[in-house]
C-alpha positions, 0 to 999 in steps of 0.5 A: 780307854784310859786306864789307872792303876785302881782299874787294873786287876792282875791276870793269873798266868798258868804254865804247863807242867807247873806245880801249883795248888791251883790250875786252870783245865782247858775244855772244850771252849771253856776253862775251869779253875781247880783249888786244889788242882788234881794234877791236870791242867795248867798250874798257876805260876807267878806271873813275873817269871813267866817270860823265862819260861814261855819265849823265845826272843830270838825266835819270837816263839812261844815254846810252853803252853801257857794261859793267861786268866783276864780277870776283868773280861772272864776269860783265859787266853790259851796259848800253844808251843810254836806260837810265833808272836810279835815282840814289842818293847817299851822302855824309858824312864816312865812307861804309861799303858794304854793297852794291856793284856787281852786287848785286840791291836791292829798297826797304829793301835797306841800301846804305851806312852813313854818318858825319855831321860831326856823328859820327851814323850813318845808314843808307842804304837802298835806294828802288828794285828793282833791280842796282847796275851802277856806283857814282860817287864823289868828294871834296868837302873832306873828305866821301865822296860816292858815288852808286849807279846802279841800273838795273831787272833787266829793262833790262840784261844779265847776261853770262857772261864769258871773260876769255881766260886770264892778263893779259898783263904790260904 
């Protein structure tokens, strides 16, 4: 499936520890989003910072709890510390997505097509089984570096969400 900016809707990252006006509560195979956030929970961080806080690139290891709310699927991803993840980088002068997060990929799956400086298209394809559960991005001049964090499907949960109705106007 391709996707355009207008389909895509931004995931809500929430980080252990985080103070935050808003949380996510882990239960038992579902989540609840908490306005205000009563102290429990994962607190909702902004979603650009989180690489900082939750890899280990050298180690590619999760090292803090974080969940990723899929806003289009409903669903949280819930990702423990010690998650060893695949990282796979995507960078160029133009970086178009084919996947992103939530998405199941398996060796071969095409994640991004890229741009070169030198005006040739690559193709960026999967190594590794796997959900996307965040991906990373950033500038370097005037290159699109991102880096797709897969984790094993058996290392992580999926969980049906309760967003608690409208967002209050903050």
């Amino acid at each position: 499936m391709e996707y355009t900016s207008m389909d895509y809707q931004f995931p809500r990252a929430y980080l252990d520890g985080y103070t935050s006006v808003e949380c996510l509560v882990p239960l038992d195979g579902k989540a609840r989003i908490e306005r205000p956030c009563k102290g429990q929970g994962l607190g909702l961080a902004p979603y650009e910072q989180l690489s900082s806080h939750i890899l280990d690139p050298v180690e590619a290891v999760v090292k803090r709890r974080f969940a990723l709310y899929i806003p289009w699927l409903g669903k949280a991803i819930l990702v423990e510390p010690g998650t060893r993840v695949s990282l796979v980088e995507a960078f160029g002068v133009q970086v178009n997505h084919r996947a992103r997060e939530g998405d199941t990929v398996r060796p071969g799956t095409i994640l991004a097509y890229i741009l070169t400086g030198k005006g040739e298209t690559r193709t960026l394809r999967a190594g590794v089984e796997g959900i996307i559960v965040y991906i990373a991005w950033g500038l370097e001049g005037e290159r699109q570096r991102y880096i797709y964090v897969i984790a094993p499907s058996g290392s992580i949960r999926i969980l049906e969400v309760d967003t608690g109705g409208p967002r209050e106007a903050g």
